[in-house]
Structure formats: C-alpha cells, structure tokens
C-alpha positions in Angstrom: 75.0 7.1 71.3 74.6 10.6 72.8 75.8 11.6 75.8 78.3 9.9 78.4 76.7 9.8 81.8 79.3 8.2 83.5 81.6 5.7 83.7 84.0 3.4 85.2 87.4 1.0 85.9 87.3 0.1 82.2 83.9 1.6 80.4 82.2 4.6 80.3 78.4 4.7 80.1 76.3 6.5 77.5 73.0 6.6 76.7 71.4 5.8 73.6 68.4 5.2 71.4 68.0 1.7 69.5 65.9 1.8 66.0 62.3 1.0 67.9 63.1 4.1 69.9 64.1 2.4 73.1 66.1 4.7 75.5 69.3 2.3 76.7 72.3 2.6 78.7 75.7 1.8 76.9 78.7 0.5 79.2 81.6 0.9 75.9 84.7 -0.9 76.8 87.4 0.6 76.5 89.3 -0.8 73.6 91.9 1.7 72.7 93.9 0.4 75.7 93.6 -3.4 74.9 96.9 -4.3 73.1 98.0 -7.9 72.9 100.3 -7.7 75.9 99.1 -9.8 79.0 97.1 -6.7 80.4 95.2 -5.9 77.1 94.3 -9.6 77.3 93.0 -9.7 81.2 91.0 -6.6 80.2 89.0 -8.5 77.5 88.9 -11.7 80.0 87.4 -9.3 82.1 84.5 -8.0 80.1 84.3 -11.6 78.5 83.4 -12.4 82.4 81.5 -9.5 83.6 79.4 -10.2 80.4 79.1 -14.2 81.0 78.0 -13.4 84.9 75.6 -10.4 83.7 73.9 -12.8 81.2 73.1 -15.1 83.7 70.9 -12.9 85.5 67.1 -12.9 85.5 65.6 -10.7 88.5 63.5 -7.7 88.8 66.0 -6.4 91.1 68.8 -6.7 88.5 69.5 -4.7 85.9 68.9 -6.3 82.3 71.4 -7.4 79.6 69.6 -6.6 76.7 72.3 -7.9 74.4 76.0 -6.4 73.0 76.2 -4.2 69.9 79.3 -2.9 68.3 79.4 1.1 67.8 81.9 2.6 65.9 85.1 0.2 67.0 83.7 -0.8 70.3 82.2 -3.4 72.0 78.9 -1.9 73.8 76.7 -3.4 76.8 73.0 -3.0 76.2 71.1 -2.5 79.1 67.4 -0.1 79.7 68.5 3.3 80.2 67.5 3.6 84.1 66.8 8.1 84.1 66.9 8.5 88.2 70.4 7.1 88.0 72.0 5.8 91.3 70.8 5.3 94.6 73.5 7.8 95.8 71.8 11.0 93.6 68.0 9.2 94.2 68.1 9.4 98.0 69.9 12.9 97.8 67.3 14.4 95.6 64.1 12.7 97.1 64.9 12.8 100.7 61.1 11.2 101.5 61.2 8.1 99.9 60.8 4.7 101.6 64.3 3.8 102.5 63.1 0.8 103.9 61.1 -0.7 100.7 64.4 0.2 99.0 66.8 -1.6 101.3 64.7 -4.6 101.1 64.4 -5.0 97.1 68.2 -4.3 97.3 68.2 -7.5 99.3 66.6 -9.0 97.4 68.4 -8.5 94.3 71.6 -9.8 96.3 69.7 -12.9 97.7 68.7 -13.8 94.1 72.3 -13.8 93.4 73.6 -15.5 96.1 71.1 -18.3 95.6 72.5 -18.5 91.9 76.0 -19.1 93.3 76.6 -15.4 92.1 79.0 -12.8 94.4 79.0 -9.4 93.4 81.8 -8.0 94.5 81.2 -4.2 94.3 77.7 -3.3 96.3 77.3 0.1 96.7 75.5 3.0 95.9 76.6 4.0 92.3 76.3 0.2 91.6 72.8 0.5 93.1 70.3 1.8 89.8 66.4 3.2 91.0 63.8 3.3 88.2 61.4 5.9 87.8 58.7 3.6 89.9 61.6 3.4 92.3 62.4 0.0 91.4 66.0 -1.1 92.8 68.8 -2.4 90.1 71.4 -4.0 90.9 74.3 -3.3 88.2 78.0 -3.4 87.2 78.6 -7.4 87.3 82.4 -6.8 86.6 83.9 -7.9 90.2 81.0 -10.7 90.3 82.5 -14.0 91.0 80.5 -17.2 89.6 80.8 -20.5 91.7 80.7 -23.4 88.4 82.1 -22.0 85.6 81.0 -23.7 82.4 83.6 -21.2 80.5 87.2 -20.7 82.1 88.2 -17.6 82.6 91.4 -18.3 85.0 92.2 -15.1 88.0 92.3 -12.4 85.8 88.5 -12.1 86.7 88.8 -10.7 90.1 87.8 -7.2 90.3 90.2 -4.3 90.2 90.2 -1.8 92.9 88.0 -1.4 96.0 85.2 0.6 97.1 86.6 1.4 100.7 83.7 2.3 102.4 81.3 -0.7 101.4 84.3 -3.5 101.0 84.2 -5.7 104.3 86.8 -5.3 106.6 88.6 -9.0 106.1 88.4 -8.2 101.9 90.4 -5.1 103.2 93.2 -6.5 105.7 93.6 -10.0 103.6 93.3 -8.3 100.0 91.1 -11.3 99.5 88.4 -12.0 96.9 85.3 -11.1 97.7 82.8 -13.3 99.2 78.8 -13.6 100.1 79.3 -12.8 103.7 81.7 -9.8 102.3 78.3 -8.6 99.8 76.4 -8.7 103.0 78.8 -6.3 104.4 78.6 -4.1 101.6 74.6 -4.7 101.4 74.5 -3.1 105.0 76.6 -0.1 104.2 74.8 0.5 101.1 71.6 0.5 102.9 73.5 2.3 105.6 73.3 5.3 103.2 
C-alpha cells in the first residue's frame, strides 16, 4: 500500500501495487473499531454484504472485485486502481468531454444492476469512477440492496448515512430503504452534474 486517496463511512482507499506490478485500489476496513459489541458486529455484516453484492457484479460499467487480501491486520478490497478518480474531479478538470456518452454508460451500469435484482443505494458522483479511456465505473456497493439472498445478512445491511443531494425525495421524508426508482433519482442528479 502507498498512499490513501480517499475514503469513506467505514474504509479508506489506498492505492497499491500487487507482485505482477498491477496498480490497484485498496478499500481497508476499518477494523480497529470493530469490537464484539452489536455495532462492531453490524460493521463486519456490513462489509460481509457490500462484499457478497460487489462479487456478484460482472459489467463494463462496474468496477471490478479483483479479490480480498489481508495487509498488515486488515481486511482489504481489491479492485483496478481507476487514476482519473471520480466523475466529480473528471468533469471539473476536463470541461469538454462528452457528458452525454458518460451519462449513458452510467445508465447503463445501473440498468445492469437493476436487471440483476441489484439497488445501489448511494449513486453519485464520488461513487461514479472514469477510466483513463473515460470508461464509467460504477463503485462502493456498500448501501447496495440484493433482492434473493442466498446468504442472510438480516437489516444491519442497509446503508448508513445519505447523500442529500442525489437521495430521492421519499428515501428522504420516509427514512426508507432505498429502491430502483430512488437509484433512478439519484442516476438523474448524478448525471445532472
């Protein structure tokens, strides 16, 4: 691991280079706060989830799993280390790009989803990844919602907090869990942008 890039409600992200001399992005859990009260035991339900959603994921418009490592007392997610970073800082620093070819494979990468029964849950720009060849990515599969379970992972897998300005209005008022037609929402205000 060498640097952190950013990070999250429970991981920060790093970037990294594996043996072959891949360049990846790490999302490290945060384990120091998992005890083995309840919270410390939603938290790894949580990632347990986020990583049983993520893994069943197969899309050019979604980022890869590449696998989970362990680094120094921590659980890691491997994914390809995406350079241009987030939609948010891609569309600031290269104001001529096609927003429209963008906005669709974002759609895409939410329809493919939707048609696997998958909500995401938390669409919106810093969850949004663009490639060097300005490939969209979807990412962050840790509000996702699965339809059939074939692993129980009871409520504790409903995101944690919201991102206001791309969470539908009824996910707001009813505190509700999120829904397709509420990833549609937040599809339009991230393409909105």
């Amino acid at each position: 691991m060498k640097r952190i890039t950013g990070g999250g409600g429970f991981g920060d992200v790093y970037w990294g280079v594996l043996q072959d001399g891949s360049h990846v992005g790490l999302k490290c859990l945060r384990l120091h706060s998992v005890s083995s009260n309840s919270d410390g035991k939603k938290f790894l339900k949580r990632a347990a989830h986020e990583l049983y959603v993520w893994s069943k994921c197969n899309h050019a418009n979604v980022l890869d799993l590449i696998g989970v490592a362990q680094y120094g007392g921590q659980i890691l997610m491997v994914s390809p280390w995406i350079q241009t970073g987030n939609l948010l800082w891609f569309i600031s620093h290269n104001k001529e790009v096609n927003r429209c070819s963008l906005g669709t494979q974002i759609a895409s990468g939410v329809a493919y989803l939707h048609k696997r029964e998958i909500v995401h849950g938390d669409i919106k720009g810093a969850n949004v990844l663009v490639t060097a060849d300005h490939t969209i990515k979807l990412a962050d599969f840790g509000s996702a919602t699965l339809r059939d379970y074939t692993l129980q992972f009871t409520a504790t897998t409903s995101g944690g907090g919201m991102s206001i300005r791309w969470t539908a209005p009824e996910v707001i008022k009813a505190d509700s869990k999120a829904t397709a037609q509420a990833d549609v929402y937040a599809l339009g205000m991230t393409i909105f942008v």
